[in-house]
C-alpha positions as CSV (number, residue, x, y, z in Angstrom):
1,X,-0.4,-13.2,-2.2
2,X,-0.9,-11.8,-5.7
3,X,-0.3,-8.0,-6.2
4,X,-1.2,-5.6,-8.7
5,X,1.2,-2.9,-9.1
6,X,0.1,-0.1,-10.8
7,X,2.5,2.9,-12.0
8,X,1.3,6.2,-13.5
9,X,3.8,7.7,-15.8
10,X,4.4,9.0,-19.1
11,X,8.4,7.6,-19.1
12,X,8.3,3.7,-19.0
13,X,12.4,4.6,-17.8
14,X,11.3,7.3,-15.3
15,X,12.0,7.2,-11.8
16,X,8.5,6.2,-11.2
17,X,9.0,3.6,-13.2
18,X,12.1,2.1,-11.0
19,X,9.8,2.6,-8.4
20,X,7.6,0.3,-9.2
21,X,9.7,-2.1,-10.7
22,X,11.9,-1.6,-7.4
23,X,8.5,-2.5,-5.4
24,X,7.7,-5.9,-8.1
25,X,10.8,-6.8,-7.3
26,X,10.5,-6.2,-3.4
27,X,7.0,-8.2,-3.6
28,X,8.8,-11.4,-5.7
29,X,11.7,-11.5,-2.7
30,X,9.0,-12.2,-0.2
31,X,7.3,-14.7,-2.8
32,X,4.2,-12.7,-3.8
33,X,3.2,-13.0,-7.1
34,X,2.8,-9.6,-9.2
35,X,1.3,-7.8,-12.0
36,X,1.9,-4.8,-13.6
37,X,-0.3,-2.4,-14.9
38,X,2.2,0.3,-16.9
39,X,-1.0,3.0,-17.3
40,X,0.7,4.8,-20.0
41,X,2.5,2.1,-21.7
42,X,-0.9,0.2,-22.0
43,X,-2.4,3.5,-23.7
44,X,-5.4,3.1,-21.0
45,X,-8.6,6.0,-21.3
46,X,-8.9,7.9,-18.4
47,X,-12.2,9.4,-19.8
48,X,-15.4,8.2,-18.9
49,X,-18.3,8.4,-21.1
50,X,-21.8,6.6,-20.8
51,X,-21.0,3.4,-21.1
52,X,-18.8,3.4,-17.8
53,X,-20.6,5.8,-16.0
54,X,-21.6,4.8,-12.7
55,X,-25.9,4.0,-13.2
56,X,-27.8,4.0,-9.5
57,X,-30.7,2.1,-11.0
58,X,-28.7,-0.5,-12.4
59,X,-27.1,-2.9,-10.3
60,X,-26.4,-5.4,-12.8
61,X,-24.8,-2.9,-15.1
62,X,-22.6,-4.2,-18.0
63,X,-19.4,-2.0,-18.3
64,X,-17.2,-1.4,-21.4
65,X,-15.1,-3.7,-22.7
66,X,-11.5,-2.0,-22.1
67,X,-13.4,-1.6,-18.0
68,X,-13.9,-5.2,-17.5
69,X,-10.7,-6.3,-18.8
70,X,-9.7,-3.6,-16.0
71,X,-12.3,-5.0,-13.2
72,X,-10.9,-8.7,-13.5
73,X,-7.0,-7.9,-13.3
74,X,-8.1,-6.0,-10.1
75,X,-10.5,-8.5,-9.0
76,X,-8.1,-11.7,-9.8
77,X,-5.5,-9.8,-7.2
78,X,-5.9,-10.1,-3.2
79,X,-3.3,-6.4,-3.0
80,X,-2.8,-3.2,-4.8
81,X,0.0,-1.1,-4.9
82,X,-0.4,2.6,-6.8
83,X,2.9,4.3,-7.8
84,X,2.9,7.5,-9.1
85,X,4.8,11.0,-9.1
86,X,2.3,13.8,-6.6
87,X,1.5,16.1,-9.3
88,X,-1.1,18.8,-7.4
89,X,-1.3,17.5,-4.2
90,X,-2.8,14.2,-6.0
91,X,-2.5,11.4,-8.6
92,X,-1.7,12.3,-12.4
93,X,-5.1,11.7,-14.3
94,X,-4.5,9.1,-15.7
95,X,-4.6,7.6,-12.4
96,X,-7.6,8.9,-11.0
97,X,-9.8,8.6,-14.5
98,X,-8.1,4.8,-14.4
99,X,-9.9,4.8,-10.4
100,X,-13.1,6.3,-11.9
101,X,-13.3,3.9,-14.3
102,X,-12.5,0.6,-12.9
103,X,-13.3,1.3,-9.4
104,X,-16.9,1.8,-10.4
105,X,-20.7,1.6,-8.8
106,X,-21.0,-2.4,-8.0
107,X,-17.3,-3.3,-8.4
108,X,-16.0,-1.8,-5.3
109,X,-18.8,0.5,-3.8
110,X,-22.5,0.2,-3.6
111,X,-23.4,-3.4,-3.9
112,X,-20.4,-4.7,-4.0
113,X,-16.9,-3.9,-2.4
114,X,-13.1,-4.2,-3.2
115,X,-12.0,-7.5,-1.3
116,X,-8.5,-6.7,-1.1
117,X,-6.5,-7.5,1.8
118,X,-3.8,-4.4,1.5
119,X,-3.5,-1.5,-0.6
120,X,-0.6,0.7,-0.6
121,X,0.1,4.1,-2.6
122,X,3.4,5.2,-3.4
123,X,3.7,8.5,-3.9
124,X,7.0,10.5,-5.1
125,X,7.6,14.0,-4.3
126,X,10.3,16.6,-5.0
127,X,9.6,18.4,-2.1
128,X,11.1,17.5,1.5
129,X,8.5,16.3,4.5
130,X,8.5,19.6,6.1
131,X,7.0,21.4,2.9
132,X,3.9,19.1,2.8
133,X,3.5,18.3,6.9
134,X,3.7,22.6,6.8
135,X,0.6,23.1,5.4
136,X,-0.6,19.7,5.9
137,X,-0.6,18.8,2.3
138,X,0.5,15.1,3.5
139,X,-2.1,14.6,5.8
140,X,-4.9,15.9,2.9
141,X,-3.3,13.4,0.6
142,X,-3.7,10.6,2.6
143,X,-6.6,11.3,3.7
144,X,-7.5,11.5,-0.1
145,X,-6.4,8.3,-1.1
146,X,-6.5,6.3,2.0
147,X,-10.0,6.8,3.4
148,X,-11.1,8.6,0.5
149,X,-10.8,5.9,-2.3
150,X,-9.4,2.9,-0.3
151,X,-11.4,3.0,2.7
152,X,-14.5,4.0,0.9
153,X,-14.1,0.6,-1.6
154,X,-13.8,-1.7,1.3
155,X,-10.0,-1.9,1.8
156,X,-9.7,-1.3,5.7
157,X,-5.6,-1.5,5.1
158,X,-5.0,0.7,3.0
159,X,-1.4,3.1,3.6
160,X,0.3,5.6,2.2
161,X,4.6,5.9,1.6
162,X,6.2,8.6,0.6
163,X,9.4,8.8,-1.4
164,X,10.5,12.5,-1.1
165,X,13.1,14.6,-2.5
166,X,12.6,12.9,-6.1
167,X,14.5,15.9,-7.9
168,X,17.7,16.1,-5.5
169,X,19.6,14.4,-7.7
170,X,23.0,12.5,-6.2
171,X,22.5,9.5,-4.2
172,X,18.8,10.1,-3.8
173,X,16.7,8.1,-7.0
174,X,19.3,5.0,-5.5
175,X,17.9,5.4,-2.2
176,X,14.2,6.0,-3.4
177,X,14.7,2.4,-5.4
178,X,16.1,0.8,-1.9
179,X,13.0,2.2,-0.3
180,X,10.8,1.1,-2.4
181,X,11.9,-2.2,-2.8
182,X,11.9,-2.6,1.2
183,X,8.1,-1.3,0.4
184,X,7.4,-4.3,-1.6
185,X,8.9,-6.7,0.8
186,X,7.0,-5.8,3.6
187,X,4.1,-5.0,2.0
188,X,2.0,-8.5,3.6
189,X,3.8,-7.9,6.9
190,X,1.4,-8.7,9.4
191,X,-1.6,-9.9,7.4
């Protein structure tokens, strides 16, 4: 299977990004082939203006240029993997404006759906578990994300890992990096 990984931080060398190279490398261990999409590193606009705004009377609608380079890398990949650090209870904006865009009207909703067979968000925390399952800030997350974007653009699997404790310091960022790469090894299990 082919992958798209895509991480969402300003520090190429950032936790996050071990993360996802620790997931790239998880996916090429059970012989999927991978791409990554380094947000920040690729300088991508998470603003929308008119030419990539979702148009209900157009089905046929022609997208920017910068979006349909976007739409084919996800369209020319059968999984998805989102990394990012939880900032608010949700993705950084870059992330979400990077959904806006490229997951628009026609390309994975309305007309036409995402045909992905997995999706998978990685999201790292510096709280513990018991903060977010308190309030249930992990079950509003998920549900965010999960049914929210992947669900509603035709993914059916579509999950949600946590890496907590990103902060602690210690033996924790190794651990995080084990994780995740077990993440990306397993990540067709069962398909």
């Amino acid at each position: 299977m082919k992958v798209l990984v895509v991480m969402a931080h300003p520090r190429r060398d950032s936790l996050t990004g071990q993360v996802a190279d620790a997931v790239v490398s998880g996916l090429a261990d059970a012989g999927h082939g991978t791409e990554l999409a380094d947000l920040y590193g690729e300088g991508f606009d998470p603003l929308i203006f008119p030419p990539d705004e979702p148009d209900w009377e157009d089905e046929g609608k022609v997208y920017s240029g910068a979006v349909r380079a976007e739409i084919e890398r996800l369209r020319r990949n059968e999984g998805i993997v989102l990394v990012f650090p939880i900032w608010w209870w949700s993705f950084p904006a870059i992330m979400k404006g990077w959904i806006d865009r490229v997951w628009n009207k026609d390309v994975a909703y309305g007309s036409r759906a995402l045909s992905h067979r997995r999706a998978l968000a990685v999201g790292l925390s510096a709280s513990d578990a018991e903060t977010y399952a308190k309030r249930d800030y992990d079950k509003a997350i998920e549900t965010q994300i999960v049914t929210g974007v992947f669900e509603f653009c035709g993914i059916s699997d579509g999950r949600f890992a946590y890496l907590h404790r990103s902060t602690d310091g210690g033996d924790r960022p190794a651990e995080m990096i084990a994780e995740a790469r077990e993440l990306g090894r397993t990540f067709a299990d069962g398909l």
